[in-house]
C-alpha positions in Angstrom: -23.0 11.4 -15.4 -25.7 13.0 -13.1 -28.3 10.6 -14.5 -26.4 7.5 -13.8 -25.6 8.5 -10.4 -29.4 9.4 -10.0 -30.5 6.2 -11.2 -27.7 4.2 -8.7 -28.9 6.5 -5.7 -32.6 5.5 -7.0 -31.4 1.6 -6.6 -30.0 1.9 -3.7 -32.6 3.6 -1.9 -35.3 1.6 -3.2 -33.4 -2.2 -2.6 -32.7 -1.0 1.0 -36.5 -1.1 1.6 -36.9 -4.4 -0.5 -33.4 -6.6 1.2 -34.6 -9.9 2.4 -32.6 -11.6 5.4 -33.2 -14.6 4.7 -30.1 -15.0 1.5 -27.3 -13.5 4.0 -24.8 -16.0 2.7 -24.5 -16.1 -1.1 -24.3 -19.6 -2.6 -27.1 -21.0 -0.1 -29.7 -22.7 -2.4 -28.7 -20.7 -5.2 -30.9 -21.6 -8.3 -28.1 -21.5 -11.0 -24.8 -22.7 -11.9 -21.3 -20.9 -11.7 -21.3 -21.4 -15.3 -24.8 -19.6 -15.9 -23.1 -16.4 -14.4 -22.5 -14.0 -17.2 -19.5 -11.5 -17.1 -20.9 -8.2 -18.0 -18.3 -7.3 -20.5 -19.1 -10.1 -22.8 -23.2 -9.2 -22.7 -21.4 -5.4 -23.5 -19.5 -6.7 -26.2 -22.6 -8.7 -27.4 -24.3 -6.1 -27.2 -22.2 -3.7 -29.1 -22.1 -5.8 -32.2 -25.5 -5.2 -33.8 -24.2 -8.7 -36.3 -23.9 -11.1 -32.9 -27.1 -12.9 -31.9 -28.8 -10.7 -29.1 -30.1 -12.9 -26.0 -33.4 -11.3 -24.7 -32.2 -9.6 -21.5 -35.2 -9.0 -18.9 -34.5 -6.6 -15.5 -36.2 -8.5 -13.2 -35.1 -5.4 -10.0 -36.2 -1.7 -9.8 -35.1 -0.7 -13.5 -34.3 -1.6 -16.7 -30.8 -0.1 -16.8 -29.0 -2.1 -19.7 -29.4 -1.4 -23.1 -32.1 -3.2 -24.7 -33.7 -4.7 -21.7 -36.5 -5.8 -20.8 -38.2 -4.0 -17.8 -40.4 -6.5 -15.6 -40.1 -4.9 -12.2 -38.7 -6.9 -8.9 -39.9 -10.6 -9.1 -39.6 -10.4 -5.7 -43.7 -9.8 -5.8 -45.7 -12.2 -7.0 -47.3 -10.0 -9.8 -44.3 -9.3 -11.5 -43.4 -12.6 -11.4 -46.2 -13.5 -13.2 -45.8 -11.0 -15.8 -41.9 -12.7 -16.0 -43.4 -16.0 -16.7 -46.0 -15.1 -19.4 -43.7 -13.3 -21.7 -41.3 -16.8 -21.2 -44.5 -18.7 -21.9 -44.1 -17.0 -25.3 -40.8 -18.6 -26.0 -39.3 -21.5 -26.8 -36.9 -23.3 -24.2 -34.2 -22.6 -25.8 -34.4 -18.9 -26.7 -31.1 -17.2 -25.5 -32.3 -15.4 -22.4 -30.0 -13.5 -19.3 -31.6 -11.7 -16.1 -30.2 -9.2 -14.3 -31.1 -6.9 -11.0 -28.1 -5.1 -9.7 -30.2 -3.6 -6.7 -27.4 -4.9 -4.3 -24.9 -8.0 -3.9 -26.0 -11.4 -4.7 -26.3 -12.3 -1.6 -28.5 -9.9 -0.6 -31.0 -9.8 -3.8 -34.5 -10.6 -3.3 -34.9 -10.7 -7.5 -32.7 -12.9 -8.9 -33.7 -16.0 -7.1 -37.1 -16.0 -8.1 -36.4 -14.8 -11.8 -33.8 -18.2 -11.8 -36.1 -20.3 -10.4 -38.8 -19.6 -12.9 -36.4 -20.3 -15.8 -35.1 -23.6 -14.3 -38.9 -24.9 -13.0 -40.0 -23.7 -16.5 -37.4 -26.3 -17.9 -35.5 -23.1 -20.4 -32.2 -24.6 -21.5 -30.4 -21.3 -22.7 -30.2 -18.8 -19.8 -27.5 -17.0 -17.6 -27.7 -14.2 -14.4 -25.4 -11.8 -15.7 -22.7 -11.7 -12.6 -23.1 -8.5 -10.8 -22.1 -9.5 -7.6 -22.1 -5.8 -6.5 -24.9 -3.8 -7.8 -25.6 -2.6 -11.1 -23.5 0.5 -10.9 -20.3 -0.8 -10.1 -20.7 -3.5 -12.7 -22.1 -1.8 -15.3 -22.7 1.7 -15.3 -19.4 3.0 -13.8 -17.7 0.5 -16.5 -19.7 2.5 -19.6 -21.3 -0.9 -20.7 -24.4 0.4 -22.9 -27.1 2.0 -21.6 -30.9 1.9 -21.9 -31.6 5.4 -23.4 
């Protein structure tokens, strides 16, 4: 329980440096779809059941928190960014993909936007933001959804 807590206090010190003005109002040129918002418990249940097809789930914010994810660092900066879109360049448009942050609320992310962007200007058919409208902590940790170990 100390280690999750670390890791939240980690977030939220390091997305209090990285919060961007400019997405005060969630909703405001959002790049996806209310029904490309993923509720966490059904990735955790996916997740759970080693028989269900796993989507690729990339961490596009400060860690890779969620079991089996992907860690590509905030696609807030360019570089990462880039890293984001050559592993997609890998991929076929339909692969089954979700993104997450969880640094802070939607509203406020400087990740997710870019991360969504790529996926819908790269013409992907198959991919969801997993809905942590909070942060990653309240959504997933303090709900025991699995863990990256």
């Amino acid at each position: 329980m100390k280690t999750k807590f670390l890791i939240f206090l980690f977030i939220v010190i390091a997305s209090s440096s990285f919060a961007i003005n400019e997405f005060s109002s969630q909703g405001q040129n959002d790049p996806w779809t209310q029904q490309q918002l993923l509720d966490p418990a059904v990735l955790a249940k996916v997740l759970k059941n080693p028989n269900s097809p796993q989507p690729l789930v990339f961490s596009v914010g400060m860690q890779a928190i969620i079991k089996g994810s992907i860690d590509i660092g905030p696609t807030m900066r360019p570089d990462n960014l880039n890293i984001l879109k050559e592993k997609l360049n890998k991929l076929p448009k339909n692969t089954q993909i979700v993104v997450y942050c969880g640094c802070c609320p939607f509203s406020r992310c400087p990740n997710i936007r870019p991360a969504m962007e790529l996926l819908k200007n790269m013409q992907f058919t198959n991919y969801k933001l997993l809905n942590l409208p909070q942060n990653v902590k309240v959504d997933w940790i303090d709900k025991d959804y699995p863990m990256a170990e």
